[in-house]
KENUZA-993952 format. One record per atom (N, C-alpha, C): x, y, z; residue in three letters. Coordinates in steps of 0.02 Angstrom, whole numbers, plus 50000, padded with zeros to 5 digits. Layout:
<sites>
XYZALA ...
</sites>
This chain:
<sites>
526715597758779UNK 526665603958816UNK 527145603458876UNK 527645608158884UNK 528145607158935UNK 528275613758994UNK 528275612759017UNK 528735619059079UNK 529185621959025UNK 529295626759054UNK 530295631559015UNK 530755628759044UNK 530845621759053UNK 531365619659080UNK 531925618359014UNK 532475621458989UNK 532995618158944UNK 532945610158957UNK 533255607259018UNK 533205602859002UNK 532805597058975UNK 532155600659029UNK 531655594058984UNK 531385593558902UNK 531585602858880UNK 531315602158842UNK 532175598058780UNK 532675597558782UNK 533245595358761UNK 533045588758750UNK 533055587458826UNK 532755579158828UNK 532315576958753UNK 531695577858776UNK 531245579058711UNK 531355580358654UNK 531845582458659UNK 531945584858564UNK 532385578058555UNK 532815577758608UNK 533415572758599UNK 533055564758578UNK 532575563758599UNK 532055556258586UNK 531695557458551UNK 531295564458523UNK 530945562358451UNK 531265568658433UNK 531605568458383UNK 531925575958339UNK 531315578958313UNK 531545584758285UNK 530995588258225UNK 531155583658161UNK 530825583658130UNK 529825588358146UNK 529155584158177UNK 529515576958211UNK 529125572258242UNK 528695578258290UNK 529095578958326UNK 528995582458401UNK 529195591758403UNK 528755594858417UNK 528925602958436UNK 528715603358493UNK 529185605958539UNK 528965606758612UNK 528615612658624UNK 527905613858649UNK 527635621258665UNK 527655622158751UNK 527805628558744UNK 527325630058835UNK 526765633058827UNK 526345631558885UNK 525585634158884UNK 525595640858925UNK 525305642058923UNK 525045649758962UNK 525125650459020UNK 524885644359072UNK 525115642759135UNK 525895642459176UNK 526205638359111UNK 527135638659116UNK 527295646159076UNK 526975647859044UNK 527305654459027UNK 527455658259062UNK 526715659159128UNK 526665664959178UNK 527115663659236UNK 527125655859249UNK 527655653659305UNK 528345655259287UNK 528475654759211UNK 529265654859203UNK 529435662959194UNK 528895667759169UNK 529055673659194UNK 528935674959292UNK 528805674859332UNK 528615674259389UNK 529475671559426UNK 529345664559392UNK 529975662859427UNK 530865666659397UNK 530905669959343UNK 531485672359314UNK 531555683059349UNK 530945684959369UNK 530635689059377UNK 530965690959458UNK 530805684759501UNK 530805683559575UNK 531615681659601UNK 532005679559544UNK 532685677659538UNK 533085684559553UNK 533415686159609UNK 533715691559635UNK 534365694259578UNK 534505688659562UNK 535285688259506UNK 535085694359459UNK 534355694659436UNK 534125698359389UNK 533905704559406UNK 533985704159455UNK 533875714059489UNK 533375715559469UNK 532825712059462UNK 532105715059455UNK 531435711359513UNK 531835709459566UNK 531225707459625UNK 531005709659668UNK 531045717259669UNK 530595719159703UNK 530225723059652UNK 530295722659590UNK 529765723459552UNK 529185718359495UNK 529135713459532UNK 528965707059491UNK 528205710459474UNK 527775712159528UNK 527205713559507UNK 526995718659453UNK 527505721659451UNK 527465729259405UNK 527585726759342UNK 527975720859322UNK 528355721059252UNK 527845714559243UNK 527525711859282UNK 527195706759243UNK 526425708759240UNK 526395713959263UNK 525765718059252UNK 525845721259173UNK 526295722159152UNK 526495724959067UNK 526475717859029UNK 526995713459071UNK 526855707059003UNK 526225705359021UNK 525665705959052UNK 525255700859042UNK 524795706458987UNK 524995714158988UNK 524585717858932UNK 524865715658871UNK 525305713158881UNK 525635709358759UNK 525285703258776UNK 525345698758835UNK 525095690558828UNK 524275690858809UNK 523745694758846UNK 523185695058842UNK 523015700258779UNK 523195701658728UNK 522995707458690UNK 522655704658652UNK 522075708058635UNK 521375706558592UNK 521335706558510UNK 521755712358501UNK 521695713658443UNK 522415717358432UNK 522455717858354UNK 523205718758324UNK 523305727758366UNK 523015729958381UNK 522835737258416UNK 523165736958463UNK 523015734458516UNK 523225732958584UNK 523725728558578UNK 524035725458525UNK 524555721058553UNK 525175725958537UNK 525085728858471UNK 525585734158459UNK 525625738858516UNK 525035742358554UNK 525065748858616UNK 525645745458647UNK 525395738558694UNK 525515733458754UNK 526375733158732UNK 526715732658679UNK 527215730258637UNK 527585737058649UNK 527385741858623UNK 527615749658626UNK 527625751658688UNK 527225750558753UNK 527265750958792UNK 527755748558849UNK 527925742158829UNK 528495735758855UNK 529155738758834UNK 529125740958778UNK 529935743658748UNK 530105752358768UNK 529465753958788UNK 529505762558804UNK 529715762358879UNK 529485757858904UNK 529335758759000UNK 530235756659006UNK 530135760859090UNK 530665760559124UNK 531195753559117UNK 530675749559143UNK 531105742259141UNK 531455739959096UNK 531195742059034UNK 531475739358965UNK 532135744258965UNK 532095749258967UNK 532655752758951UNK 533225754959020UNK 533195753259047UNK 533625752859119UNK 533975744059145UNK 533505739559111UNK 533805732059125UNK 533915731059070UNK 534525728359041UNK 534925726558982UNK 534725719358973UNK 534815714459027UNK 534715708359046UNK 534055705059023UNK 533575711159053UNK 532685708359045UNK 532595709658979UNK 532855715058925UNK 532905716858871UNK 532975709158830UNK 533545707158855UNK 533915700558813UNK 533595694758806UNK 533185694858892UNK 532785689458917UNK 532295688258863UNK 531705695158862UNK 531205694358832UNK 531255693158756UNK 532095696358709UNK 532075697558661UNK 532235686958629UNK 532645685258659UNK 532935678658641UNK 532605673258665UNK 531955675358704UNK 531515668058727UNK 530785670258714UNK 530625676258738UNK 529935675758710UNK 529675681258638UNK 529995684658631UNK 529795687958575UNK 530175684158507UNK 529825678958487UNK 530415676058447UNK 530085678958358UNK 530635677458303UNK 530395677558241UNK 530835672158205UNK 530615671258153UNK 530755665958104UNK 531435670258058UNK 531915665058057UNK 532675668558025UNK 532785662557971UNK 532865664857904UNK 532895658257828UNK 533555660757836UNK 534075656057803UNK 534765658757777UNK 534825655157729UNK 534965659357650UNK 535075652257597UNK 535615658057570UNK 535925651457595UNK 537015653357580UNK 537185655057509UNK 536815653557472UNK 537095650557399UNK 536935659557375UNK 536265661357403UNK 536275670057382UNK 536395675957431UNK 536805672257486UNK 537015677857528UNK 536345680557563UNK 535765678257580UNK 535295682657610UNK 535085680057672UNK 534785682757731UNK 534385682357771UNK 533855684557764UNK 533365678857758UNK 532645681757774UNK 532305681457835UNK 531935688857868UNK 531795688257930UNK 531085690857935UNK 530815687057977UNK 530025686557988UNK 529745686758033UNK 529605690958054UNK 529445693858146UNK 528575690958134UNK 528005690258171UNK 527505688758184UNK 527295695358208UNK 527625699758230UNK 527415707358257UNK 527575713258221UNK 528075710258176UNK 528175716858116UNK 528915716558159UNK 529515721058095UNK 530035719958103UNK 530025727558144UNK 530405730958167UNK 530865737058180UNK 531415736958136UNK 531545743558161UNK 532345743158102UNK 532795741858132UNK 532815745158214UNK 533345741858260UNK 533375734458250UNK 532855728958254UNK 532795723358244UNK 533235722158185UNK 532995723758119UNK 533335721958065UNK 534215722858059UNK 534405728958081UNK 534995729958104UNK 535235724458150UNK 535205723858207UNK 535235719358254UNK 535375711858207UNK 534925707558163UNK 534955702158145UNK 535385702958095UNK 535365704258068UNK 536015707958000UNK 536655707158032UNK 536975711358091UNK 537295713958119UNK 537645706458143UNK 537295704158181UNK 537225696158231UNK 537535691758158UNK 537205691858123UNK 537545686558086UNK 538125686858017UNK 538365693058017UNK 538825696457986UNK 539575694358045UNK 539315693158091UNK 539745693458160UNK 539745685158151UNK 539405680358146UNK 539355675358145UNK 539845672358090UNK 539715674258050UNK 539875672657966UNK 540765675757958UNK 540865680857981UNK 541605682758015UNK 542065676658076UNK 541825674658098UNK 542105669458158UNK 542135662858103UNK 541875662258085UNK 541615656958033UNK 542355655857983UNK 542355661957947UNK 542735663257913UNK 543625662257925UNK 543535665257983UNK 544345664558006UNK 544205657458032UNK 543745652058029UNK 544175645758067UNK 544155640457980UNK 543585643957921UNK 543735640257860UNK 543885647257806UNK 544215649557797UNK 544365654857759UNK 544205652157689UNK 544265646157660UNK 544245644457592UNK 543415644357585UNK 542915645957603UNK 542335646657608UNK 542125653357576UNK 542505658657573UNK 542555665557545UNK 542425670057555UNK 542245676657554UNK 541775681957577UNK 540995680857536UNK 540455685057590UNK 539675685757539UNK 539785692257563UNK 539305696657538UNK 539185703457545UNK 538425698257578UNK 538185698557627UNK 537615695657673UNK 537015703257660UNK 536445701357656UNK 535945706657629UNK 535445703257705UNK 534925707857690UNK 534525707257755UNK 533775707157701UNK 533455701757701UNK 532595703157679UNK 532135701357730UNK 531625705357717UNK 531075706657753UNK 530565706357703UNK 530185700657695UNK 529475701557638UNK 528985702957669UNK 528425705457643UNK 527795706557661UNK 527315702157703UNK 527255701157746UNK 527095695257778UNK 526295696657823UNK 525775692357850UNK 525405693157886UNK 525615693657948UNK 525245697457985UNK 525565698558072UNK 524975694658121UNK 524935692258177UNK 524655689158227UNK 524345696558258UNK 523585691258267UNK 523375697558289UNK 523165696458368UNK 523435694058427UNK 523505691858483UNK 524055690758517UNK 524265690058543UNK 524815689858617UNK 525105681858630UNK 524815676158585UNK 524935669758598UNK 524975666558533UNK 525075668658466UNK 524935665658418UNK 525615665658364UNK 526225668358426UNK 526885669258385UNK 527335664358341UNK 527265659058396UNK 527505651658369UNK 527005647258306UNK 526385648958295UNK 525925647858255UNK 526095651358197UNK 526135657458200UNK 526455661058129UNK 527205659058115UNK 527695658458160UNK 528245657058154UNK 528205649858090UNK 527815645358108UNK 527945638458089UNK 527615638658023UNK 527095644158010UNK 526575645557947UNK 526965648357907UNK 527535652857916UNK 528025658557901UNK 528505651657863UNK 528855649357906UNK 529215644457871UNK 528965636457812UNK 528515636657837UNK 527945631757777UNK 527765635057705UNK 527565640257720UNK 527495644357649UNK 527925647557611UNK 528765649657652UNK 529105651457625UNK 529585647757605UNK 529525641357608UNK 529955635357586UNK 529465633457540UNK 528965633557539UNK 528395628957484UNK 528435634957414UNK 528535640257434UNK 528545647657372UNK 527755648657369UNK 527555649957430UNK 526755652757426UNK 526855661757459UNK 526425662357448UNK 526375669157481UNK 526195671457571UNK 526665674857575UNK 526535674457673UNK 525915680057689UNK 525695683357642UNK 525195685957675UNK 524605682557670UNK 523925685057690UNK 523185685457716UNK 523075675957734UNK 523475675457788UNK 523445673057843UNK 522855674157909UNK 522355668957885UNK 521715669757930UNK 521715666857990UNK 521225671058041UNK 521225667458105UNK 521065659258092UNK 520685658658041UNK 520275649658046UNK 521145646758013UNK 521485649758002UNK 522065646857964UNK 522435645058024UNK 522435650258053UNK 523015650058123UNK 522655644258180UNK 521835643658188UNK 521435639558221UNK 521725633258209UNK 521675632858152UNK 521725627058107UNK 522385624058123UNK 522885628058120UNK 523745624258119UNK 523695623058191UNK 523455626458264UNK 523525624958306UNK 523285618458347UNK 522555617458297UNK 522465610458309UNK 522615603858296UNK 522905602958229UNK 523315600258185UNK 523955599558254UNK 524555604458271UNK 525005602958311UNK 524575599258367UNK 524015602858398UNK 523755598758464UNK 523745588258433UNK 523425587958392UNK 523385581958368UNK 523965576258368UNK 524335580558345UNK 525075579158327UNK 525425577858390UNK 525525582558451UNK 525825581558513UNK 525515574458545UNK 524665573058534UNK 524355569558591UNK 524425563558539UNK 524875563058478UNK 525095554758464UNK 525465551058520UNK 525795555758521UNK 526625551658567UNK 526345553858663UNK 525895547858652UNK 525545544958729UNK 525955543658781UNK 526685541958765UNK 526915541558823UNK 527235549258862UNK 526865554458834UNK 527225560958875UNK 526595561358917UNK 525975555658904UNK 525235558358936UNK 525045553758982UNK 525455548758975UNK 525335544059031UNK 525345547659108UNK 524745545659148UNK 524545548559205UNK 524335555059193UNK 524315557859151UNK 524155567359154UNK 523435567759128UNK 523235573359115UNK 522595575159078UNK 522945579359041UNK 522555576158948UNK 523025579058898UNK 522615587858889UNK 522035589258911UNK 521995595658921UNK 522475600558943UNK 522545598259015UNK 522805603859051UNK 523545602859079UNK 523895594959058UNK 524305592159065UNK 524585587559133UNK 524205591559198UNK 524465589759245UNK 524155582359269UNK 524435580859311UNK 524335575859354UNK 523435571259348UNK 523445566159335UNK 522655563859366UNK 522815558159423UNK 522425560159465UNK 522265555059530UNK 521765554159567UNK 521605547859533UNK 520765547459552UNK 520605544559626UNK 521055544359671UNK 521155546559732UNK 520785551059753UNK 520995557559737UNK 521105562559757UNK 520555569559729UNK 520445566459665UNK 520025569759626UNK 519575568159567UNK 519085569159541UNK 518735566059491UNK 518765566959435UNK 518615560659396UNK 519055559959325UNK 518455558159274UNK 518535560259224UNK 518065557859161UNK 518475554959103UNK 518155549559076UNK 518735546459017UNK 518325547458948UNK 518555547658922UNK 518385548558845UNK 518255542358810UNK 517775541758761UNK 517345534658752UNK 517665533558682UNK 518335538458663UNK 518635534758599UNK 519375534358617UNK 519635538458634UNK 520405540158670UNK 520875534458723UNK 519905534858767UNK 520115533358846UNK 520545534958880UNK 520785540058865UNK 520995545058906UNK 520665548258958UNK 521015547559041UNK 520665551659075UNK 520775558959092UNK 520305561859093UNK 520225571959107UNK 520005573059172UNK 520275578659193UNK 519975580559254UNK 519455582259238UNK 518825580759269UNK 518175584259272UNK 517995591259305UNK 518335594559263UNK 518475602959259UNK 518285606259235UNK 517795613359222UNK 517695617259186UNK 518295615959103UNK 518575617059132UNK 519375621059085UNK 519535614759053UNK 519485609159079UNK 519785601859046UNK 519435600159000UNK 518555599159038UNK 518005595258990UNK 517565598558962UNK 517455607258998UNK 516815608859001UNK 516325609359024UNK 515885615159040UNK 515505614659101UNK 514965607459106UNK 514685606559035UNK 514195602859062UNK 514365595359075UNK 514915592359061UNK 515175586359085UNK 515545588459157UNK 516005592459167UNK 516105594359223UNK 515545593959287UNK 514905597459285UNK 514325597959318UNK 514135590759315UNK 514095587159259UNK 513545579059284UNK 514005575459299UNK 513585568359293UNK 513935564459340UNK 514035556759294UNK 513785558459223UNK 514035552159176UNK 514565552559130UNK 514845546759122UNK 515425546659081UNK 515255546759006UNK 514595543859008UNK 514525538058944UNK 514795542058867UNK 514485546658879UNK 514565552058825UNK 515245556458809UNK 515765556858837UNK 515995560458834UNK 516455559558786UNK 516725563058748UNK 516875563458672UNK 517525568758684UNK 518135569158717UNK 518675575458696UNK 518745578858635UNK 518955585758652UNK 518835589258593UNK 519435587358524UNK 519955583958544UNK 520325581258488UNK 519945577258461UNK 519585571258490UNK 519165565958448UNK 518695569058427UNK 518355576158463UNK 517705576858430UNK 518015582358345UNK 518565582558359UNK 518825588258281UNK 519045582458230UNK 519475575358260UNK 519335570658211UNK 518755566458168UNK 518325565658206UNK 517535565958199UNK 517275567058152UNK 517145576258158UNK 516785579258098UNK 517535579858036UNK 518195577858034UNK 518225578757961UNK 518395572057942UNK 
</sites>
């Protein structure tokens, strides 16, 4: 789990490549790295930080496939979107992301939005890599022309504001395996997200000193800590880290994290 920092997250990729390691941000660095890109004068939108992150936080928090589409329609209808070219680009190339296949051999792009495509979108990716495949061309010309096609299959959509990179990675698993991308369940999407959680909290040395909950800092100095009786890992004794009712007492003996307690029962 990282900040939006490029570099650290480079770093990281650079010492365990894929598919060891996928770097996520949490909800916390999400809101800071909009906040802080938001507050950045370069971007001509600070004296409106409160207004535009009052809209993203209606796509980040959306309940149901209902409200994420309004919140979504809403973000692309409002002033900001269509008056800043920049914030347009921002939101389109870092946080609204989709899954792009290219298999050369039949000339196609396959593209897989988690929110459903547009057609501007489809245009747009078509367009982008027709432009790509041209530059390409004039530096190996013996490579040849494709007539490049654009597909879009039938796919399941996320039905929440945080579950993009989860379909993204489900999107590309099934469509390399030749399964079908639709009826994609919440316990499916539950399921892959814990599986990655599992997966991140192997490689211990990104957790050394932190609490692998919430990531930050532990210092038992400063603040009180609970360790886990299979992990030994220490957590802040936090609502949000451990849970109210270990949070509230005052013994360790028991305490079981929720990664060990999901290895556990299977």
């Amino acid at each position: 789990m990282v900040d939006n920092c490029e570099a650290e997250i480079k770093a990281i990729i650079t010492c365990f490549p894929a598919p060891d390691c996928q770097p996520f941000i949490c909800d916390f660095h999400r809101e800071q790295a909009w906040s802080r890109w938001l507050k950045a004068i370069k971007h001509g939108l600070n004296q409106n930080v409160d207004d535009v992150l009052l809209i993203l936080r209606r796509v980040a928090r959306a309940q149901t496939t209902a409200h994420f589409d309004e919140a979504i329609s809403n973000l692309k209808e409002g002033y900001f979107w269509k008056t800043h070219k920049e914030f347009r680009d921002w939101m389109n190339n870092t946080w609204l992301k989709s899954v792009k296949i290219v298999e050369p051999s039949k000339g196609k792009v396959v593209f897989l939005n988690p929110l459903g495509a547009s057609p501007n979108q489809k245009r747009t990716v078509l367009l982008n890599w027709r432009k790509y495949i041209g530059q390409m061309l004039l530096l190996h010309p013996e490579n040849g022309y494709k007539n490049w096609t654009l597909e879009v299959p039938d796919h399941s959509k996320q039905l929440d504001g945080s579950s993009c990179g989860i379909f993204c990675l489900l999107f590309a698993e099934k469509y390399l395996a030749g399964q079908s991308l639709l009826g994609i369940t919440q316990e499916e999407v539950n399921n892959k997200r814990v599986m990655i959680a599992q997966t991140l909290m192997m490689f211990e040395g990104h957790m050394v000193g932190c609490c692998p909950c919430c990531g930050f800092r532990t210092n038992a100095d400063e603040e009180q800590l609970i360790q886990c009786k299979i992990c030994k890992n220490l957590f802040h004794r936090k609502t949000h880290c451990v849970g109210e009712a270990f949070a509230t007492g005052t013994s360790n003996e028991d305490f079981v994290c929720e990664i060990d307690r999901t290895v556990e029962k299977k």
